[in-house]
Every structure is written in C-alpha cells, then in structure tokens.
C-alpha positions as CSV (number, residue, x, y, z in Angstrom):
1,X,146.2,39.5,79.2
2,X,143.9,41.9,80.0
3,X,144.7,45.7,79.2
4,X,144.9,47.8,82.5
5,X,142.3,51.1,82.5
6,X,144.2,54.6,82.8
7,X,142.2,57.1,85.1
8,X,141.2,59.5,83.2
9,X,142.3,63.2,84.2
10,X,139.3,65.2,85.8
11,X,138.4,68.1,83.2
12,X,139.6,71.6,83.2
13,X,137.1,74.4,84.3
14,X,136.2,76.2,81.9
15,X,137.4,79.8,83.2
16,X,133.9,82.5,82.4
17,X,134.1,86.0,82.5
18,X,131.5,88.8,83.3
19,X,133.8,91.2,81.2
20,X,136.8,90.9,79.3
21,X,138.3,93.8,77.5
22,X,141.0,93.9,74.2
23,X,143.7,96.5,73.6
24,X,146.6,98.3,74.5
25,X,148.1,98.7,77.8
26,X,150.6,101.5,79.0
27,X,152.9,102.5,81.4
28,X,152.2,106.3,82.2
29,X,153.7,109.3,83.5
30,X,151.2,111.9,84.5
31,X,152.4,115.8,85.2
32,X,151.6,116.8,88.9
33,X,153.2,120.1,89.0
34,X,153.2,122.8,86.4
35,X,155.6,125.1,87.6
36,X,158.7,122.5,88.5
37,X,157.5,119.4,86.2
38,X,157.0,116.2,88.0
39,X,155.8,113.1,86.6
40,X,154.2,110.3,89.0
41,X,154.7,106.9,86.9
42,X,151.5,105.0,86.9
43,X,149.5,102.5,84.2
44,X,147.4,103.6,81.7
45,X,145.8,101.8,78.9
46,X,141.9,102.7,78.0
47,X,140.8,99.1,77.9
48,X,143.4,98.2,80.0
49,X,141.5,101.1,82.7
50,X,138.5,100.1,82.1
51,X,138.8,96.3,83.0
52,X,140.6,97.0,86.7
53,X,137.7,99.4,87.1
54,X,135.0,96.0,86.2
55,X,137.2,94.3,88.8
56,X,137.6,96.9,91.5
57,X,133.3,96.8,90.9
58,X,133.6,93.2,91.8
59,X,133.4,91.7,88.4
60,X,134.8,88.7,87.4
61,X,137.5,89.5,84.1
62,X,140.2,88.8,82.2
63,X,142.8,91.5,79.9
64,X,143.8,90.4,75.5
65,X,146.3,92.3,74.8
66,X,150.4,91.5,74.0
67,X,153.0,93.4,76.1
68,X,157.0,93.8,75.9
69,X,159.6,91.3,77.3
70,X,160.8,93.9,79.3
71,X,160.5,95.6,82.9
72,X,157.2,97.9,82.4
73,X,155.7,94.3,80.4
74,X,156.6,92.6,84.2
75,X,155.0,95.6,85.6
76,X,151.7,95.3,84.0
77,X,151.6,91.8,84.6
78,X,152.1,92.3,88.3
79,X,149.5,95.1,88.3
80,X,146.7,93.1,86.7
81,X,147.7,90.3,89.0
82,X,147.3,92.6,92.3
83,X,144.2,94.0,90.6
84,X,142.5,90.2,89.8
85,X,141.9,90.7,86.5
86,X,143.0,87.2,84.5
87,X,146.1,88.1,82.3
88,X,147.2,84.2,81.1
89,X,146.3,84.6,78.1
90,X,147.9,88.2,77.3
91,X,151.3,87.8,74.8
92,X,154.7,88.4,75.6
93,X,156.9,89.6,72.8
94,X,160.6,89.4,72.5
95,X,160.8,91.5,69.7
96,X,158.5,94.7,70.8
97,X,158.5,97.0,72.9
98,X,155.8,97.6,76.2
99,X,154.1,100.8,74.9
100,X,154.8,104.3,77.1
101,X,152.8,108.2,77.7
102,X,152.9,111.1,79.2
103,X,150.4,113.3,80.7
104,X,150.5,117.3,80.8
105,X,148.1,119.5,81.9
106,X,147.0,123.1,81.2
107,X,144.4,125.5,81.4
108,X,142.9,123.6,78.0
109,X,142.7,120.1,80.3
110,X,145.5,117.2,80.1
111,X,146.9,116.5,76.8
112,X,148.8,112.8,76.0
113,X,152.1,112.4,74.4
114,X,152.7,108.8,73.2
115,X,155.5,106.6,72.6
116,X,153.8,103.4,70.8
117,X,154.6,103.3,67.2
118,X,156.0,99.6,66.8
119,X,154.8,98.8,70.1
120,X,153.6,94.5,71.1
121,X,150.4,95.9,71.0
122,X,150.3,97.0,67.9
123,X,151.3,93.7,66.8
124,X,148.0,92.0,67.7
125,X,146.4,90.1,65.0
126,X,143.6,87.6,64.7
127,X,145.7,85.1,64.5
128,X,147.5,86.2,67.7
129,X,144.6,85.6,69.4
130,X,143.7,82.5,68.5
131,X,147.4,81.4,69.1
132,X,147.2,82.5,72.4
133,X,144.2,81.4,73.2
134,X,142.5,84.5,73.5
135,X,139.3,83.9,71.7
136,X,138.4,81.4,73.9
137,X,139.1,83.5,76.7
138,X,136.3,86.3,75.0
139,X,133.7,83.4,74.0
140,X,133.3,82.6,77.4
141,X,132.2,86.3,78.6
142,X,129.3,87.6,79.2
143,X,130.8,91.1,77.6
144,X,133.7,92.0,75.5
145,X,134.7,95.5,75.9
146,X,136.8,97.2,72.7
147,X,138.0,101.0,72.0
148,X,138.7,103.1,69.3
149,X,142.2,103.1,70.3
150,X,142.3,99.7,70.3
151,X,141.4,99.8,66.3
152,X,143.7,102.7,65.8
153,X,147.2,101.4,67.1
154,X,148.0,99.4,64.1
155,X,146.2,97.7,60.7
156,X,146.7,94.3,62.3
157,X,145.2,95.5,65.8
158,X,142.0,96.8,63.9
159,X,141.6,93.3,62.4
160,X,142.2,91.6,65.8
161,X,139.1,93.8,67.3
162,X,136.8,93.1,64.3
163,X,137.6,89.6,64.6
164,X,136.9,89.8,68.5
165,X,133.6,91.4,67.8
166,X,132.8,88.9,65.3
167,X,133.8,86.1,67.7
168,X,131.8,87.2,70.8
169,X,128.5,87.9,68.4
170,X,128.7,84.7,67.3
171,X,129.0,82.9,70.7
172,X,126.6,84.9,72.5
173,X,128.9,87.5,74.4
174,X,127.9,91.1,74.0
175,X,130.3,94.0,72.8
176,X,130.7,97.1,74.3
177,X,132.5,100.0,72.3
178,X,134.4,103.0,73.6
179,X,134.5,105.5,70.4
180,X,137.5,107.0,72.0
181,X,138.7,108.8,69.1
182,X,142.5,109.8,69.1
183,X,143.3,112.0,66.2
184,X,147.4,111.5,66.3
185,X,146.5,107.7,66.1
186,X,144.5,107.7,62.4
187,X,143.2,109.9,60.3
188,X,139.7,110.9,60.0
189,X,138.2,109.6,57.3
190,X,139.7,105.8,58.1
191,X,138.7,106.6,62.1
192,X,135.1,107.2,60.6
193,X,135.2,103.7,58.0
194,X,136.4,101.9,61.0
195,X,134.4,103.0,63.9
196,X,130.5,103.3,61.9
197,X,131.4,99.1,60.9
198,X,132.4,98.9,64.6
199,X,129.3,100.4,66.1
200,X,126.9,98.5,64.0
201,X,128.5,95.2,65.5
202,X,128.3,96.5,69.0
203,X,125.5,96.1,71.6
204,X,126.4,98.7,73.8
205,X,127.9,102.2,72.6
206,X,129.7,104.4,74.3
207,X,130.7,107.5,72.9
208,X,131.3,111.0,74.5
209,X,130.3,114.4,73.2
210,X,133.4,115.0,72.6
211,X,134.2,112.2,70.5
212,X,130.9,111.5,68.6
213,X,130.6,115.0,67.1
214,X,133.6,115.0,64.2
215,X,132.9,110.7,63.8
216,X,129.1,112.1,63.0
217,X,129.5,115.8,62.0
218,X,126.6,116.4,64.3
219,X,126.8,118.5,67.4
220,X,123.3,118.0,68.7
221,X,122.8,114.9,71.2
222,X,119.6,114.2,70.1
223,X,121.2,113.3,66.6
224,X,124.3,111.8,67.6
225,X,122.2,109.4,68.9
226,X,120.3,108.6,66.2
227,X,123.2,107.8,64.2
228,X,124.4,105.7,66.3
229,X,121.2,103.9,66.4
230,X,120.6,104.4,62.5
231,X,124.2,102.2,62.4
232,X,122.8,99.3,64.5
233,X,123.5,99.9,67.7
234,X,120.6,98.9,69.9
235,X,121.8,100.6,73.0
236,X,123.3,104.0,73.6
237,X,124.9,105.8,76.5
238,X,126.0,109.6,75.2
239,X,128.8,110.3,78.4
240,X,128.4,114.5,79.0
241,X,131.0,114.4,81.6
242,X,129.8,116.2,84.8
243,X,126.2,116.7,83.3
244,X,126.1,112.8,83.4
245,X,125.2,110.7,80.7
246,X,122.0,110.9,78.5
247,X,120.6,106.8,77.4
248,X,119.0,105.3,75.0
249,X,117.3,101.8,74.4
250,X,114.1,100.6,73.0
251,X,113.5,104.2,71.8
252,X,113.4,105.7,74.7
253,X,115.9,108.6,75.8
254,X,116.5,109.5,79.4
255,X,118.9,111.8,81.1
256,X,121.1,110.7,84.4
257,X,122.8,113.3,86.2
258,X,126.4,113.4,87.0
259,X,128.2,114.9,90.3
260,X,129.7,117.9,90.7
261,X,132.8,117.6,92.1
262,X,136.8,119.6,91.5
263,X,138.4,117.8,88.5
264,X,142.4,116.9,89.3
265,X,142.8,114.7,86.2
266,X,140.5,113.5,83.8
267,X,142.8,110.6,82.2
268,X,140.9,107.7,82.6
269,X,137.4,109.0,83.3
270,X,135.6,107.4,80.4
271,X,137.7,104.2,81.3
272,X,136.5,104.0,84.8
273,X,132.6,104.6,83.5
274,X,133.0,102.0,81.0
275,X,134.5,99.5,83.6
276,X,132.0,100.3,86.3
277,X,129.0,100.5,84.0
278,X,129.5,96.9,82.7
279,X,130.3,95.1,85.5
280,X,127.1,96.6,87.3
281,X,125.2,95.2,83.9
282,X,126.9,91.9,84.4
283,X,126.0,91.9,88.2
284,X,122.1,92.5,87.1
285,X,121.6,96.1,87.2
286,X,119.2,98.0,84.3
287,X,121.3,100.0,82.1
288,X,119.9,103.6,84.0
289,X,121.1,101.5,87.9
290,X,124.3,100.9,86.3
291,X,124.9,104.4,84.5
292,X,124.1,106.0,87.9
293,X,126.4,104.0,89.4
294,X,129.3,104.6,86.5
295,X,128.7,108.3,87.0
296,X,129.5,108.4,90.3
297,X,132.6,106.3,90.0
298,X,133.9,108.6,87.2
299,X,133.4,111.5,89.6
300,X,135.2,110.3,92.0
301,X,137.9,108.9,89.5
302,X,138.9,112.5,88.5
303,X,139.7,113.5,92.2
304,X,143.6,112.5,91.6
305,X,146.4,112.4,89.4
306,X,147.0,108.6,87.0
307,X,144.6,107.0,85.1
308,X,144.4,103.4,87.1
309,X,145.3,104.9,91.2
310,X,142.1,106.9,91.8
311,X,139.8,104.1,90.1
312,X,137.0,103.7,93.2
313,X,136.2,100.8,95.2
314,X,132.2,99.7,96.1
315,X,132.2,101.4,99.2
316,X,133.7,105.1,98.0
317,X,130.5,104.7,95.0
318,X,127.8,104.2,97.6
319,X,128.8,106.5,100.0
320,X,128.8,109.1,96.9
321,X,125.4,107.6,95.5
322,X,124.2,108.0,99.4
C-alpha cells in the first residue's frame, strides 16, 4: 500500500522589527488645571512612549512588557493596537495589577506620583520572556530600546533588561538606552551599578543633563560624555532640552539645536525623541538627520497635556523642520 503524502503547511513569516522597546506601561492622569484640579486620563509608560512615537515616525515595532488582567490592561492593548505597534507577545497576568500615575505641575515643572509597587510589570523576568516569546520578538529587530525605569521597577525586571540586552548583542540587533533615572524607584548607588553595566552593553546612549549628572557626579557635558564613552558606549546623544542635543560618535562632538517653543507638559519629551530618533536611524538617516528630526518632534510633543496624545505625526515634524 503505498503511504499517502501530507502537504506540508507553508511557513510562518518571520515577523522583523525596526524597533522594539521593553518595559513598563501605564495608565496616566495628567493635571490640566492648577486652581480647580482636573486630571485628563491618558497612557504613559517611557518605553511604552517612545515605541508609539517609532510608529507614529513610520517605523515598523512591536511593545515586551506584561500588563494587568483588568480594564486599563484592555486599554493599553487597544491603544497599541490603534497605534500599530505589535503587542502579541506582551503578558497578561491574572494575579497583578496594570500599573497607574499621576501628573502635577508647578512652578518647579510636572512632578509624577506612582502607583506600581507589585505591578505585572514588575513581574518581568528572563524567563518571562522567553515564555512568551518575547526574545524572539527582540532578535528579530534591528533595535531594542530599554530605560532606566525599566531596570528600576523590580529585581526581576532589571534581569529581564540585561538579559534583553544580552540577547539582541548577540543576534545582531542594537540597544538603545534611556538613562532615565527615577530617584523614588531605586536608590543611588544600585541606579549607578546597574545603569554604568547597562551603558557599556548599549550602542546608542541616551542620557539627559538632567539625568547623567548624579549617575556621573559630573556637571560638565564635555565629561559626561566621556564617561559614557570611557564605559563602552560607542555612540552618544546628551538631550539639553530646548538647546537641542549635543552628539558624539567616532570622536567627534557636534551640537544640534533645538526649537524654541511654550512648554505645556514635558511628560514624555525624552520618550518621543527616543522613539523618533530611532525609527529615523532604522529608516536610514545619520545619527545628526535623525537627532534633528527627534528635536523637532520633542518640541512639538511638549505643546499639550499626556505623555502619548501630543506625540507628532511626519507631516507636523517637517512643517517644523521647514
């Protein structure tokens, strides 16, 4: 008797990302009026930011991260969903909750109030992601983008990035890192362990003034810089808010101006340069084109109140960029 042949199943695409980005997302409530407050509920996140930003820029992505089985968990989904950015192989957990902020501002700027402790996200782990599927998800990227915060939220988090980073080095994607630093997260001395090992598996770092001066204990640019470089970090982009961003590669330090422009809210701004400046390197830009073109999204990002809302589209950047 002859055995009958079973067609074979045609093969899966293999889904490939220009950026994909690990951490904690957030539902938000940002203060719009000081004197009766009002809070408009939004999304906020900083890796969670960054990567609609990469897709708003027309970059192809994809969000790791593990959210609550619960209403704001559905909400996130259905905002990554609206926003493109691949979410099928972020975590659901039954047991956790979906992470929550608040946003006030004063005459000091906006200041965050968190209610994460125990969140899902702070249950990421390496193994989490390989469960999930994650890590295949990041090897097949031409960037993964990681934050501070994302190392701050929980031990096991911290060890989910460093094994991220690990992962993408070894199959050819490149990190990007946020320093972010968030004081009521960690303390100091473990924020400085974790981030210097961080930025000397990076290929991209991007700190702010703001930030890089008490991870360094140097308040000049020139020597933040070095640092970084003295860790291993081959390329550096120092963001100085509306004076722009100073960069350095190859030994070579260059200043691109910002925008002037009235600030409204600031939550998000380093999110939506990070987002914008990597999926302009992914499309093929230098690193000064895509700076440039980071700065002027960021400008336009602080124009209104949430962190994810006033993220720009192409067309708002080039009118800016002229």
């Amino acid at each position: 008797m002859n055995a009958v042949a079973t067609p074979s199943l045609p093969a899966q695409p293999v889904k490939r990302f220009d950026v994909v980005a690990l951490g904690e997302a957030m539902v938000e409530f940002n203060q719009t009026r000081a004197q009766e407050p009002h809070y408009l509920q939004g999304f906020g996140g900083d890796t969670s930011n960054a990567i609609i930003a990469a897709a708003r820029a027309g970059a192809n992505t994809a969000y790791l991260t593990r959210i609550g089985h619960d209403t704001w968990g559905e909400a996130l989904q259905g905002l990554w969903h609206r926003e493109h950015v691949d979410s099928s192989t972020v975590d659901v957990d039954g047991e956790a909750p979906t992470a929550v902020y608040f946003v006030t501002h004063g005459p000091q700027g906006h200041a965050f109030s968190y209610l994460r402790a125990g969140s899902a996200a702070s249950r990421m782990s390496p193994h989490s992601l390989v469960e999930s599927g994650a890590k295949a998800s990041l090897q097949q990227a031409r960037w993964l983008h990681v934050s501070g915060i994302s190392m701050a939220i929980s031990t096991s988090a911290c060890d989910a990035v460093f094994a991220a980073m690990q992962w993408a080095r070894q199959a050819g994607t490149r990190v990007s890192l946020d320093a972010n630093l968030r004081l009521k997260l960690w303390p100091l001395a473990r924020a400085r362990a974790c981030l210097q090992q961080a930025v000397s598996m990076c290929d991209l770092f991007l700190p702010s003034l703001e930030d890089a001066q008490p991870l360094c204990g140097q308040d000049d640019p020139q020597a933040i810089i070095d640092w970084a470089h003295q860790l291993g970090a081959s390329r550096v982009v120092l963001k100085r808010g509306a004076l722009g961003a100073t960069v350095s590669e190859d030994g070579v330090q260059r200043q691109v101006p910002g925008h002037t422009v009235t600030c409204v809210d600031a939550t998000g701004a380093g999110d939506c340069f990070a987002g914008n400046l990597l999926a302009r390197l992914a499309q093929g830009d230098d690193l000064d084109q895509g700076v440039r073109y980071a700065n002027a999204a960021a400008a336009l990002a602080v124009q209104g109140f949430g962190a994810v809302a006033p993220l720009p589209r192409p067309d708002q950047v080039r009118v800016l960029l002229g």
